[in-house]
C-alpha positions as CSV (number, residue, x, y, z in Angstrom):
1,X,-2.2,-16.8,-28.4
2,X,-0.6,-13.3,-29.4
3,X,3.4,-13.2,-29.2
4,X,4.6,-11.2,-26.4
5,X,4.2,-6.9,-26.8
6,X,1.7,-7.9,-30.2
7,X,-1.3,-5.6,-30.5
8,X,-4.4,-7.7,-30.0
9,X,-8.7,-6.3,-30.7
10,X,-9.3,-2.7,-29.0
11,X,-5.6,-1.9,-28.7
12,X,-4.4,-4.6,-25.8
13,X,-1.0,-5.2,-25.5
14,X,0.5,-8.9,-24.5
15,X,3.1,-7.9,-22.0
16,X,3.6,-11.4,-20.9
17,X,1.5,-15.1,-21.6
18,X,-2.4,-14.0,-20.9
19,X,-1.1,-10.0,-19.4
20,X,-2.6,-7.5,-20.6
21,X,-2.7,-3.7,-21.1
22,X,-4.3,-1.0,-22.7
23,X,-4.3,2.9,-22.5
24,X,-7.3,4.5,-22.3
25,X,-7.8,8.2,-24.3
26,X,-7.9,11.0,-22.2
27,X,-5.6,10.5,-19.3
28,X,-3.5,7.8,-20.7
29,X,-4.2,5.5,-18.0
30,X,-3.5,1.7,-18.5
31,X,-5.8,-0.5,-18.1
32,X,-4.6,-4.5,-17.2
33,X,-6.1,-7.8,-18.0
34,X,-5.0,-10.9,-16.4
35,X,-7.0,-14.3,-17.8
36,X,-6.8,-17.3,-16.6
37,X,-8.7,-20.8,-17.4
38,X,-11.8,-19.9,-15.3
39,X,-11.8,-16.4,-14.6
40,X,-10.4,-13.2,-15.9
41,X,-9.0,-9.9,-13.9
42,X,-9.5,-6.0,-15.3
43,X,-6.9,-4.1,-13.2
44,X,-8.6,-0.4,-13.3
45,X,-11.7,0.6,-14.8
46,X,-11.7,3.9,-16.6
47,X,-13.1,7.5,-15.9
48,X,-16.7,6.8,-16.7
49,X,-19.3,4.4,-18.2
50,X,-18.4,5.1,-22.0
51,X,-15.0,3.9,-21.4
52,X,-15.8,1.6,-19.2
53,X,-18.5,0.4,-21.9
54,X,-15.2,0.0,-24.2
55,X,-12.8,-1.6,-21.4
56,X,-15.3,-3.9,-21.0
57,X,-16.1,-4.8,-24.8
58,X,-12.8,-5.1,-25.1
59,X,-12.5,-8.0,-23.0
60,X,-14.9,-9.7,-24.6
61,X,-12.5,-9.4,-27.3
62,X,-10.2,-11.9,-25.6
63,X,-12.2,-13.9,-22.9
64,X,-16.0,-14.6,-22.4
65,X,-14.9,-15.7,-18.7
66,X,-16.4,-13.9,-15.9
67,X,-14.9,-11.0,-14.5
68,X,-13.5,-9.8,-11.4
69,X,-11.7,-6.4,-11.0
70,X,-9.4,-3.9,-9.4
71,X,-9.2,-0.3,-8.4
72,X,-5.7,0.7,-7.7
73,X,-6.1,3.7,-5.9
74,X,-9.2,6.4,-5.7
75,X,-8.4,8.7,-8.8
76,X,-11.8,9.4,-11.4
77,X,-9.9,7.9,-14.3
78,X,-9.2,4.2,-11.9
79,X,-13.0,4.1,-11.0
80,X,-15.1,5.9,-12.4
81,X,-16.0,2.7,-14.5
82,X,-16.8,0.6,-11.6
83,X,-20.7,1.4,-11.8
84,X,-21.0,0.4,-15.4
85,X,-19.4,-3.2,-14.9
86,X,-21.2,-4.0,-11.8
87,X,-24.6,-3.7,-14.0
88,X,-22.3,-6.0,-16.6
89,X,-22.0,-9.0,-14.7
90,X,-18.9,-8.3,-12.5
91,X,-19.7,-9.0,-8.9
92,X,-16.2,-8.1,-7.3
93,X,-14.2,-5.1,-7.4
94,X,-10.6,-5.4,-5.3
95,X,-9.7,-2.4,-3.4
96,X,-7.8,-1.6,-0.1
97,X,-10.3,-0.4,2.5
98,X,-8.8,3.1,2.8
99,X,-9.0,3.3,-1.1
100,X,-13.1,2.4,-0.7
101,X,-13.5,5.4,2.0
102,X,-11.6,7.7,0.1
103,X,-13.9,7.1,-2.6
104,X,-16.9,7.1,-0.9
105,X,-16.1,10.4,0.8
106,X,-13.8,12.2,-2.6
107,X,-15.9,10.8,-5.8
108,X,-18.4,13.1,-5.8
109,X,-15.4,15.9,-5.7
110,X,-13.6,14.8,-8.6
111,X,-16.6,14.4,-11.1
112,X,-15.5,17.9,-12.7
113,X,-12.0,16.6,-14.1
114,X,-14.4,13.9,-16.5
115,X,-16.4,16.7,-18.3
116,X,-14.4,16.7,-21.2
117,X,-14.5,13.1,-22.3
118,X,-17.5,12.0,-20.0
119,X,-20.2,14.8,-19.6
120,X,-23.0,12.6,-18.2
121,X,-20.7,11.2,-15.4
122,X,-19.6,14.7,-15.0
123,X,-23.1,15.6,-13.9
124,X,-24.4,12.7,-12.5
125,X,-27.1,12.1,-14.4
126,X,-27.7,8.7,-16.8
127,X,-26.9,5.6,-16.3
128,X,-24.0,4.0,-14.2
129,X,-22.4,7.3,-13.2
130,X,-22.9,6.6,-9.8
131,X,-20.0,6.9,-7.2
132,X,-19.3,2.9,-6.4
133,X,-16.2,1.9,-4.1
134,X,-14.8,-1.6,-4.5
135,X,-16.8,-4.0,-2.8
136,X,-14.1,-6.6,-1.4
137,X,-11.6,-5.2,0.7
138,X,-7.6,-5.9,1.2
139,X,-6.8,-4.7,4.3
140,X,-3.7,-5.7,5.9
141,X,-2.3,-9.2,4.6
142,X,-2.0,-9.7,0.5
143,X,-5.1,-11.4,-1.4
144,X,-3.9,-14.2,-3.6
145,X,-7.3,-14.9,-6.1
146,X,-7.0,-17.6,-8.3
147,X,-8.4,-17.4,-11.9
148,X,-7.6,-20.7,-12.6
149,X,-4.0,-21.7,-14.1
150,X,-2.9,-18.3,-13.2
151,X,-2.8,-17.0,-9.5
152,X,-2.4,-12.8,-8.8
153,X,-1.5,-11.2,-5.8
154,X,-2.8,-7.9,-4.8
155,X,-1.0,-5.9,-2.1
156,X,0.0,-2.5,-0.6
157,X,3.5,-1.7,0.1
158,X,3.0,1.4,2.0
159,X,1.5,5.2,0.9
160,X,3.2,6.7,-2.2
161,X,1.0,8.3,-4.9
162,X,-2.1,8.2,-2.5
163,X,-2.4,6.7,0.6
164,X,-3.8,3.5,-0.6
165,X,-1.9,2.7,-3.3
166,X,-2.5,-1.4,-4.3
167,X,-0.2,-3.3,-6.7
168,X,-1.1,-6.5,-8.6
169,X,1.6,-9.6,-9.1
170,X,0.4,-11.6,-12.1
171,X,3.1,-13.7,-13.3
172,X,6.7,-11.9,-13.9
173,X,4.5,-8.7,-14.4
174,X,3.6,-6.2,-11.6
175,X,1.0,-3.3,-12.5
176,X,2.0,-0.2,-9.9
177,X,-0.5,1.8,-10.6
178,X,0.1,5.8,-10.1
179,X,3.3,4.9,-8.1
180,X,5.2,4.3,-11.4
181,X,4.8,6.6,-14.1
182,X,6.4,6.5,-17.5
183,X,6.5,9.4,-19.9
184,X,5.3,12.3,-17.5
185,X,6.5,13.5,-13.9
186,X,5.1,11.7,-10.9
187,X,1.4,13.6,-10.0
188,X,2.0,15.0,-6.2
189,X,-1.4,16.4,-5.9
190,X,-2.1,14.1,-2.6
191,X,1.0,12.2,-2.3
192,X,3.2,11.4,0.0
193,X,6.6,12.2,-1.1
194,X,8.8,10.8,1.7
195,X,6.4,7.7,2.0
196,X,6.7,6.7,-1.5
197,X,10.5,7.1,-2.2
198,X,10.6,4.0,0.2
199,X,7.6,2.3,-0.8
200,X,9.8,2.6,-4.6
201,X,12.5,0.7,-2.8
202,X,10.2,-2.0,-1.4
203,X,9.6,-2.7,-5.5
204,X,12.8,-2.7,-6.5
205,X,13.5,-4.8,-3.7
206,X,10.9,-7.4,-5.5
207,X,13.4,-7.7,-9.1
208,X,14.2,-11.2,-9.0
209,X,9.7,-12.1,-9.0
210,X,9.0,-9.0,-11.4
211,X,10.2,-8.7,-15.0
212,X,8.3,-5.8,-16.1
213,X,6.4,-2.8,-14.6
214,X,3.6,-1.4,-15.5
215,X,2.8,2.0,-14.4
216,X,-0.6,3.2,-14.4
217,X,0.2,5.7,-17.1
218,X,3.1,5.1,-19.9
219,X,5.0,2.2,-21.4
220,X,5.7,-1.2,-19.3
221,X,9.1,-0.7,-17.8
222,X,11.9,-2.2,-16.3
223,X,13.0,-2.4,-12.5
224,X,15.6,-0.2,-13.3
225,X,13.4,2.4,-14.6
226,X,11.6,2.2,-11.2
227,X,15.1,2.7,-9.4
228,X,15.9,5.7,-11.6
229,X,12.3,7.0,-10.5
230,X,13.0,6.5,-6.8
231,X,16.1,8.0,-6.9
232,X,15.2,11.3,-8.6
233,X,12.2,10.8,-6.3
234,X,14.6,11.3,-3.1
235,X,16.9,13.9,-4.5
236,X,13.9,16.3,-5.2
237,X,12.3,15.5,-2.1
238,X,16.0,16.2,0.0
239,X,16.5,20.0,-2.2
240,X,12.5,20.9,-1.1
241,X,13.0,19.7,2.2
242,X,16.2,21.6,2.4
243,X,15.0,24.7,1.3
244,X,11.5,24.4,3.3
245,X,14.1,24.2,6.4
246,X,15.9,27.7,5.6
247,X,14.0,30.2,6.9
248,X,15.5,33.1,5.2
249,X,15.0,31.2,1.5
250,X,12.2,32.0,-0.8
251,X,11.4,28.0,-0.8
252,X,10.1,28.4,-4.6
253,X,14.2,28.9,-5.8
254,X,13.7,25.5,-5.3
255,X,11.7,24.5,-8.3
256,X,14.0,25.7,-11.2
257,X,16.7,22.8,-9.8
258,X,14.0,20.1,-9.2
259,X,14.3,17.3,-11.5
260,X,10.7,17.9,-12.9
261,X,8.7,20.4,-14.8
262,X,7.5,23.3,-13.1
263,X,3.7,22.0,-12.3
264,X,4.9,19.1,-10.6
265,X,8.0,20.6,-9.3
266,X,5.2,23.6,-7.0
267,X,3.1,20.5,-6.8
268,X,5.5,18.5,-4.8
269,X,6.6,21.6,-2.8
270,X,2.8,22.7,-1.8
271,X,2.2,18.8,-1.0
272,X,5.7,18.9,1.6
273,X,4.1,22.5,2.7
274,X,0.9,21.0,3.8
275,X,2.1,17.4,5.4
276,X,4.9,19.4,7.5
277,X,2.1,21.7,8.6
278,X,-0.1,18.9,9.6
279,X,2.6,16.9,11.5
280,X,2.8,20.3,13.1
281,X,-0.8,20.6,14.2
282,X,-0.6,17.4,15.6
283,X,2.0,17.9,18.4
């Protein structure tokens, strides 16, 4: 057994006893491992079968124990992978049941953003580039699996990032997904700004069972660093509101005194633009 934060084969990081993480090239994203006496957990699969193929080889690293996994929300780089491990021996993949619809309807959308770093699932064409939502569902209640010696929890505290964000208790460690995000501003693109400032709170509000964070892109942090995020979160949210409210303000003065950089800052007010106008439609 690695000591605590020790680099291990294909660049996994011991977080805690048996937690793992990794970040993937390309995006960054963090991949987790959980392991346990009779089964092992992969928390996020990667943006296509090459890095899945790597992911995966990786584990075998650390654990010839049979596989279950996670997708933490319907972004390429979370699932894109889930193809290539299902022809590898994993039978489950853990997803909340709008994050499998969303992918089923979006996957075929997002293929574009891969082309870089994964041409062939890009274009659809070799194999395991197929589109492949998780194929057990939470929906509602938390899922406690057991891998034996080591139980996780998987559950979704309310929309945030997406509208379908999960979260995974292993231990004293909790991997957020997109919901926390270390190093970089918060991606709005189809967020739900209002939604997740309180869905931040309900993680703080978890301190005294979770230790350390990990975010789905960045270093492991603190709770603290997750209450710093929330409340910048709020304050940015409050000035766009704000200025969406005046009629006679050009809303975009707002994004030079947002607390992020200027592609997150128009991001977050074109994401308040479109829910307002929807609530509007609806009444």
């Amino acid at each position: 057994m690695t000591q605590a934060g020790q680099h291990t084969p294909h660049d996994w990081v011991e977080v805690a006893p048996r937690v793992y993480v990794r970040t993937n090239p390309g995006w960054g994203m963090n991949t987790g491992l959980v392991i346990g006496d009779e089964r092992a957990l992969l928390i996020d699969t990667g943006a296509g079968p090459a890095q899945a193929k790597t992911i995966f080889d990786g584990v075998r690293q650390l654990t010839d124990l049979p596989v279950t996994a996670v997708n933490t929300h319907a972004h390429f780089d979370h699932f894109y992978g889930n193809s290539y491990l299902l022809a590898h021996g994993v039978e489950d993949i853990w997803g909340t049941s709008d994050c499998a619809a969303v992918i089923a309807e979006d996957g075929e959308n997002q293929r574009a953003a891969v082309a870089a770093v994964e041409p062939g699932m890009a274009a659809g064409t070799g194999e395991h580039t197929g589109i492949t939502p998780p194929n057990r569902l939470v929906d509602g209640s938390p899922v406690d699996l057991d891998l034996g010696g080591m139980s996780v929890t998987l559950f979704h505290l309310g929309r945030g990032h997406t509208s379908h964000d999960l979260l995974v208790g292993a231990g004293d460690v909790l991997f957020a997904g997109d919901l926390v995000e270390e190093g970089a501003d918060p991606n709005f693109g189809d967020s739900f700004p209002k939604d997740w400032v309180r869905t931040l709170g309900k993680i703080t509000a978890l301190e005294d069972l979770y230790a350390t964070v990990v975010p789905g892109h960045g270093k492991p942090v603190t709770m603290d660093f997750v209450t710093t995020q929330m409340n910048k979160m709020r304050s940015a949210v409050a000035v766009t509101r704000n200025a969406m409210e005046q009629a006679s303000t050009d809303v975009t003065k707002a994004v030079p005194i947002l607390p992020y950089g200027p592609e997150q800052s128009r991001a977050l007010l074109t994401r308040l633009r479109t829910l307002a106008r929807w609530k509007w439609l609806k009444q």
